[in-house]
C-alpha positions in Angstrom: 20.8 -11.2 52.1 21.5 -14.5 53.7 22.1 -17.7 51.9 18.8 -19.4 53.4 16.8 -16.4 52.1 18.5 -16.2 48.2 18.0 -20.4 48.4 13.9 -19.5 49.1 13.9 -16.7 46.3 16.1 -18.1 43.4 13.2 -20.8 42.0 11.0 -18.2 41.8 13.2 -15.5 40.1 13.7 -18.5 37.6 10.7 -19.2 37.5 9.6 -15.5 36.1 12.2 -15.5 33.8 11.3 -18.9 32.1 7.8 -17.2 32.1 9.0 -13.8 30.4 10.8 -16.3 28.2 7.8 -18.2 27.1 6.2 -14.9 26.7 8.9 -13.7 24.3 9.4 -16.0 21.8 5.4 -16.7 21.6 5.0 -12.9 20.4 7.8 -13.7 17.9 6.5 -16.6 16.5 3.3 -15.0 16.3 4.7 -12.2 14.3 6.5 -14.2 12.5 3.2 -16.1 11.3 1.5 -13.3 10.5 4.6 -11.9 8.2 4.3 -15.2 6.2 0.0 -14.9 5.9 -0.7 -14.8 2.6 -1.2 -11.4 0.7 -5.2 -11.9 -0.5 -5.9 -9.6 -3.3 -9.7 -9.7 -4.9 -10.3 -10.3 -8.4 -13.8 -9.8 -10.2 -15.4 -9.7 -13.5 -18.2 -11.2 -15.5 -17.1 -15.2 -15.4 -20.6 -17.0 -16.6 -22.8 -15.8 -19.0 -22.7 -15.7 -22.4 -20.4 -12.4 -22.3 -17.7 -14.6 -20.0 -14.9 -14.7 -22.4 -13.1 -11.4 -21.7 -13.8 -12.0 -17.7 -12.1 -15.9 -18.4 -9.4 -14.3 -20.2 -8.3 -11.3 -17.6 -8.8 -14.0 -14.7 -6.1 -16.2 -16.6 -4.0 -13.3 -16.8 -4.3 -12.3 -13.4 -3.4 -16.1 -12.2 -0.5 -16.8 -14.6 0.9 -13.3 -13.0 0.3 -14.6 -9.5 2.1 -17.8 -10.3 5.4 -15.8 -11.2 5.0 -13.3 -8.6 4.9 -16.0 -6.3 7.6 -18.4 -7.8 10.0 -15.7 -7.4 9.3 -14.4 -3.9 6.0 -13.3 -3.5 5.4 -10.3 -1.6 8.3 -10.1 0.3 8.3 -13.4 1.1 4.4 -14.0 1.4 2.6 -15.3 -1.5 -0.1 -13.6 -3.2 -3.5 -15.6 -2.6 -6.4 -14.7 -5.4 -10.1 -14.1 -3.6 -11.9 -14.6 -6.9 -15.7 -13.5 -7.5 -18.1 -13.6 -10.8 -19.9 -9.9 -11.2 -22.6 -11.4 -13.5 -22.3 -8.5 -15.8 -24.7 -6.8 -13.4 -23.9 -3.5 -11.8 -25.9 -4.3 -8.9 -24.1 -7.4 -8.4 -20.6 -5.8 -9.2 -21.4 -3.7 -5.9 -22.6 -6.7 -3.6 -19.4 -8.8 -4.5 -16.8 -5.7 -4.1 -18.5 -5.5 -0.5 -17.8 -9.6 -0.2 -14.5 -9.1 -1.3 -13.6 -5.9 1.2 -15.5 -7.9 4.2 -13.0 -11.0 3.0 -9.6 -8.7 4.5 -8.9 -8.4 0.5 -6.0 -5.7 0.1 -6.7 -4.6 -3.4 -9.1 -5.6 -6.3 -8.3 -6.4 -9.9 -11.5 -5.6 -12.1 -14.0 -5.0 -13.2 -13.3 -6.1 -16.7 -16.5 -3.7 -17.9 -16.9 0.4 -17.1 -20.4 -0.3 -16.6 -19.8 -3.0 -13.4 -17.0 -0.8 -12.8 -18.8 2.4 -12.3 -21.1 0.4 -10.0 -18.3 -0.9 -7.8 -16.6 2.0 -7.2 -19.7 3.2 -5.2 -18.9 0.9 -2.9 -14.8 0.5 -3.0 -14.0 4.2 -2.8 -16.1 5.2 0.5 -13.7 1.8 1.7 -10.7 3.3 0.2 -10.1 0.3 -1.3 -7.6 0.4 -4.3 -9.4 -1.0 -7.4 -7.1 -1.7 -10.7 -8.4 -2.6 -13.8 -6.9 -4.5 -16.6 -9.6 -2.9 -19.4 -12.3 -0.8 -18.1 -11.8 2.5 -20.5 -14.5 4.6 -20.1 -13.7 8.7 -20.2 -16.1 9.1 -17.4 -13.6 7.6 -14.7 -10.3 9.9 -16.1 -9.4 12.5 -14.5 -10.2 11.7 -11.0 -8.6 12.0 -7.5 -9.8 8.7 -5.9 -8.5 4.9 -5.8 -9.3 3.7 -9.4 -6.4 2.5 -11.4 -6.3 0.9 -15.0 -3.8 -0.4 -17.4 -5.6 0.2 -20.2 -6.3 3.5 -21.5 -8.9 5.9 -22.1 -11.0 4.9 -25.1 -11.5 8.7 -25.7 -8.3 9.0 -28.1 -8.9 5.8 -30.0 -12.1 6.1 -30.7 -11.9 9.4 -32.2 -8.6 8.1 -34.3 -11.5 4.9 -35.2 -13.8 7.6 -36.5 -11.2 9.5 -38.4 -9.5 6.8 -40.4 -13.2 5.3 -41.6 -14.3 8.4 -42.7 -10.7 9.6 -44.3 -9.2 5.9 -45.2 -12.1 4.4 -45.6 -14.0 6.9 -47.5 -17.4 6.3 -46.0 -19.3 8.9 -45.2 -22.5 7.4 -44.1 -22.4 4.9 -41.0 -25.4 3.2 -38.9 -24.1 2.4 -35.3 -26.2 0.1 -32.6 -24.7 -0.6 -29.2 -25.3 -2.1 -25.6 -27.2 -0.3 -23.6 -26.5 -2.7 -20.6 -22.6 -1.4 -20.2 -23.5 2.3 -21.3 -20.5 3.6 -19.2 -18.6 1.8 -22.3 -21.0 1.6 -24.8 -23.2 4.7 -24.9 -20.1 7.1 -24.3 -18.1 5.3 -27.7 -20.7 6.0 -29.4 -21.4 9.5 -28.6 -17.4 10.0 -28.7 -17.1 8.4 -31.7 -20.3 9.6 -33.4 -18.9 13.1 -32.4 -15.5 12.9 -34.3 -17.0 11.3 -37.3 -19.7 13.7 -38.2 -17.5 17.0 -37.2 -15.0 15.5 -40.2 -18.4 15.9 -42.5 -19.7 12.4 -41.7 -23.1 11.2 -41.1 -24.5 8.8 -38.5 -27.6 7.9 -40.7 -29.1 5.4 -37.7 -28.6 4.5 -34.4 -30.1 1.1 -32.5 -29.6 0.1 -29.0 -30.4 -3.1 -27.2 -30.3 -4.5 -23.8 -27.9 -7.7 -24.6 -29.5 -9.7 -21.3 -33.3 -9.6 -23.3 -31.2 -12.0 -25.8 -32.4 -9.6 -28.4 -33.7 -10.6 -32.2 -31.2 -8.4 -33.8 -33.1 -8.2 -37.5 -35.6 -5.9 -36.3 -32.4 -3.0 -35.3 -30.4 -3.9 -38.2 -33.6 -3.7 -41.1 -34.3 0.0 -39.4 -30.5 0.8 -39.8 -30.3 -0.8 -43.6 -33.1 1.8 -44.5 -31.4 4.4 -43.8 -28.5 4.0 -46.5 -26.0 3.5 -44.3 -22.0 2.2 -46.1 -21.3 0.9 -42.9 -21.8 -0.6 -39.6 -20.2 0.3 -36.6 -20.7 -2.2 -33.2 -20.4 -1.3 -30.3 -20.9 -5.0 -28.0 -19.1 -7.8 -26.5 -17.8 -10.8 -28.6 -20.9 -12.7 -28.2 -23.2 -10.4 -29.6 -20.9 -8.9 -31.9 -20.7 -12.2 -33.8 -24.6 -12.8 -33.6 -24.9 -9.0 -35.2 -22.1 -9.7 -37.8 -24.3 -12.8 -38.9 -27.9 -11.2 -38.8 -26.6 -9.0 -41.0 -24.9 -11.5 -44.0 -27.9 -13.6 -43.5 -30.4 -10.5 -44.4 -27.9 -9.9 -47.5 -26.6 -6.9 -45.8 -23.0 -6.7 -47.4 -21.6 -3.1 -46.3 -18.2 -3.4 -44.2 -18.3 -3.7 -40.4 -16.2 -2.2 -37.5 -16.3 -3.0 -33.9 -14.5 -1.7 -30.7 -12.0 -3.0 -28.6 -14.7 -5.2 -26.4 -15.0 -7.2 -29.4 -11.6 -8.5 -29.8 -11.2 -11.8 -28.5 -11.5 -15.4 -29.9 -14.9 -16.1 -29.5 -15.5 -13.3 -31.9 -13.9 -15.3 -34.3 -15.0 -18.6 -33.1 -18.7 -17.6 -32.9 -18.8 -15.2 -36.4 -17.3 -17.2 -38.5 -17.1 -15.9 -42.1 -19.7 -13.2 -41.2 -16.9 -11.2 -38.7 -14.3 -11.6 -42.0 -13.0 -8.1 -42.7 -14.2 -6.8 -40.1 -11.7 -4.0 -38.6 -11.3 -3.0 -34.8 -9.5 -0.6 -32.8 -7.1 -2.0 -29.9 -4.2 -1.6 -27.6 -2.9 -4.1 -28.3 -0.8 -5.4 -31.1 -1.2 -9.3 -30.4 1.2 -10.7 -33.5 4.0 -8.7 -32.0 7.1 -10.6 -31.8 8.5 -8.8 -28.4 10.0 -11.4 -26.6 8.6 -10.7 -23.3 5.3 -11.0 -25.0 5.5 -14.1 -27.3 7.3 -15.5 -24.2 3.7 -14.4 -22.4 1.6 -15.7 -25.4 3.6 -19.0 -24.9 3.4 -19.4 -21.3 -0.2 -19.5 -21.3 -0.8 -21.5 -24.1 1.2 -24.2 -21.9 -1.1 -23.8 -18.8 -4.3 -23.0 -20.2 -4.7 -24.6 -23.2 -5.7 -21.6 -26.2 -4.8 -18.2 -27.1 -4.8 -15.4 -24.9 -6.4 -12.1 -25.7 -5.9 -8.6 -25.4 -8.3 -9.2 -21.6 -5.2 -11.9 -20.4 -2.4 -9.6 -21.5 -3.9 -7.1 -19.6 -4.7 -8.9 -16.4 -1.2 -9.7 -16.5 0.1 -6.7 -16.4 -2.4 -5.3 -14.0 -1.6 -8.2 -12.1 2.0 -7.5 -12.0 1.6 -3.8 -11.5 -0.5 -4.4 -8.2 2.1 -6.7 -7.1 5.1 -4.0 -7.4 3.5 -1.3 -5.4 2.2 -3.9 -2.7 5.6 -4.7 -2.2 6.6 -1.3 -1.6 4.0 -1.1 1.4 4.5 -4.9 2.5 1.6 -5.9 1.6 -0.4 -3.7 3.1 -3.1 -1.5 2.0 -1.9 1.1 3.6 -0.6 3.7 1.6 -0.8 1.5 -1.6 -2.7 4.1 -3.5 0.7 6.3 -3.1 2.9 3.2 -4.0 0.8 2.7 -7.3 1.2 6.7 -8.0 4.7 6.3 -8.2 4.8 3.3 -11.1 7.2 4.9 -14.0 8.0 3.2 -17.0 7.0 0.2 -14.9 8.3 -3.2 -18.1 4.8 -4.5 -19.7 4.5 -7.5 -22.2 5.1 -4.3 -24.8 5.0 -1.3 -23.5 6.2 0.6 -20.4 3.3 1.4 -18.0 3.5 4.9 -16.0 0.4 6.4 -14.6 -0.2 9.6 -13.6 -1.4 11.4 -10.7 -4.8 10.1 -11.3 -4.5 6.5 -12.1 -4.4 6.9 -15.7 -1.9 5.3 -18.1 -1.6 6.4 -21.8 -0.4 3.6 -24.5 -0.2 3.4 -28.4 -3.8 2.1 -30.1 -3.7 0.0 -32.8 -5.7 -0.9 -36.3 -6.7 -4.3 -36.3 -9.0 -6.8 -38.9 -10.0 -10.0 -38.9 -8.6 -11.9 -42.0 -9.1 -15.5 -43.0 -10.2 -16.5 -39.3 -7.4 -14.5 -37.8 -6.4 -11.0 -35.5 -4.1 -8.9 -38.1 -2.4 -5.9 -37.4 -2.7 -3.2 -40.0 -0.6 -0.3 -38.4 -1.4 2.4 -35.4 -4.4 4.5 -35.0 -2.7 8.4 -34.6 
């Protein structure tokens, strides 16, 4: 090729080049934006209402766990973004905010803080195939099964049977009324019946039963006068904080003065807050033994005192750790849903505030339950539940 011809052709061979160039490091910056998009991961749970607290409470959790997550890295360099949404309580709504939340480009959700809204929402974030970890939905009905529910918290099969078993054998009552919401039955309805089963196959009667629908704002003296005629020693509730206290103090105020036991749901400061000297004595079953002195817990306990401002309950600790767990399998799939269902399969002995968390091949995680009472406007432990 002559020198007048290569003169003619070498701007535009440069010129392509400069263009492939451009072309080049555009795709690589683009890529390189999307690697540092943040990670957005859904949270839900009841957030308003006069059954808030425990929803508050895991939320906290959840953000205090995103913090550190982030402050030391994030997802592999991307940081964790919460898409936060307020179930209501409702089932219905637990469904319409889980569709929000997949139609948002969320990669996992952390809820429901209920079985009932639970139950709901998994009609709609299984057919996705969208991971759904809970920090203390318990119900029985969801062990056992192949799909993409995970929890931190166990089944409440175990403990409420061992709940049963130490007020008829410790306790020495033989007689107990029970009344329960009917508006989380996935919870409520299925302790009862597990627990009512234990306690009367150890010779035990259930002498009354009442049920109430806690979004009616029930007057709870009409239940509890049917239950005091039937000669009950005790009173076992199965309901949120909120209405728990009201119950514990419908009772004292009709003179009722038999002991009283509550579930898990119960536990958190509002119990306390709202009850009063009616909830004193009262006894609970829970996972959770919050005056341990772990350091990795009380370093927890402390933490959030600092950047919320009051205690944290068994819900925070929980959101925390389901929190944390999430955020160790995402970064085993790069924080992608992909394959995260088979990431969170393989947690083992995974460090909690307390405990080591494993689940197994179904989501599952099995963990220590513990005796707990309410004494001089304070959480006690008084041992394990076996």
């Amino acid at each position: 090729m002559n020198t007048s011809i290569q003169s003619v052709l070498k701007p535009y061979w440069l010129r392509y080049v400069i263009v492939i160039l451009i072309i080049v490091v555009a795709g690589l910056s683009f890529v390189m934006f999307l690697d540092k998009k943040p990670v957005l991961v859904g949270f839900v749970a009841q957030m308003t209402g006069n059954q808030a607290e425990l929803g508050v409470q895991e939320r906290n959790g959840v953000q205090l766990a995103v913090e550190k997550t982030n402050a030391s890295g994030g997802i592999n360099g991307r940081k964790i973004e919460l898409v936060i949404r307020d179930d209501l309580g409702v089932p219905e709504n637990a469904q319409s905010v889980d569709d929000e939340l997949i139609k948002a480009g969320v990669v996992a959700i952390i809820g429901h803080a209920t079985s009932g809204q639970a139950v709901a929402g998994l009609k709609v974030t299984n057919p996705a195939q969208m991971v759904m970890i809970s920090p203390t939905v318990s119900t029985p009905a969801l062990s056992g099964q192949d799909d993409f529910f995970f929890r931190v918290y166990p089944t409440f099969k175990d403990s409420a049977q061992a709940f049963a078993a130490y007020i008829y054998k410790t306790g020495k009552l033989k007689r107990l009324a029970a009344i329960y919401d009917t508006d989380n039955a996935a919870y409520a309805k299925t302790y009862n019946a597990t627990f009512s089963e234990k306690y009367t196959s150890l010779g035990g009667v259930i002498s009354g039963e009442s049920s109430f629908s806690s979004k009616t704002r029930p007057d709870f003296a009409i239940g509890l006068a049917e239950l005091r005629r039937s000669d009950a020693e005790g009173l076992m509730i199965i309901a949120s904080d909120t209405d728990t206290a009201l119950i514990a103090q419908k009772a004292r105020i009709m003179e009722w003065q038999i002991p009283l036991f509550t579930s898990a749901w119960a536990q958190t400061e509002t119990l306390i807050n709202n009850g009063g000297k009616a909830v004193d004595g009262l006894k609970l079953e829970q996972s959770y033994a919050l005056t341990s002195q772990v350091p990795s817990f009380t370093e927890f306990k402390s933490n959030y005192q600092a950047r919320f401002g009051n205690t944290p309950s068994f819900g925070a600790a929980f959101g925390y750790e389901a929190a944390l767990v999430l955020a160790d399998a995402l970064k085993k799939t790069n924080g992608k849903p992909d394959k995260l269902k088979n990431a969170l399969l393989e947690t083992r002995d995974f460090k909690g505030l307390m405990d080591n968390i494993s689940l197994d091949k179904f989501g599952d995680v099995q963990r220590p339950f513990y005796l707990s009472a309410i004494e001089n406007g304070k959480f006690v432990i008084l041992g394990k539940l076996n």
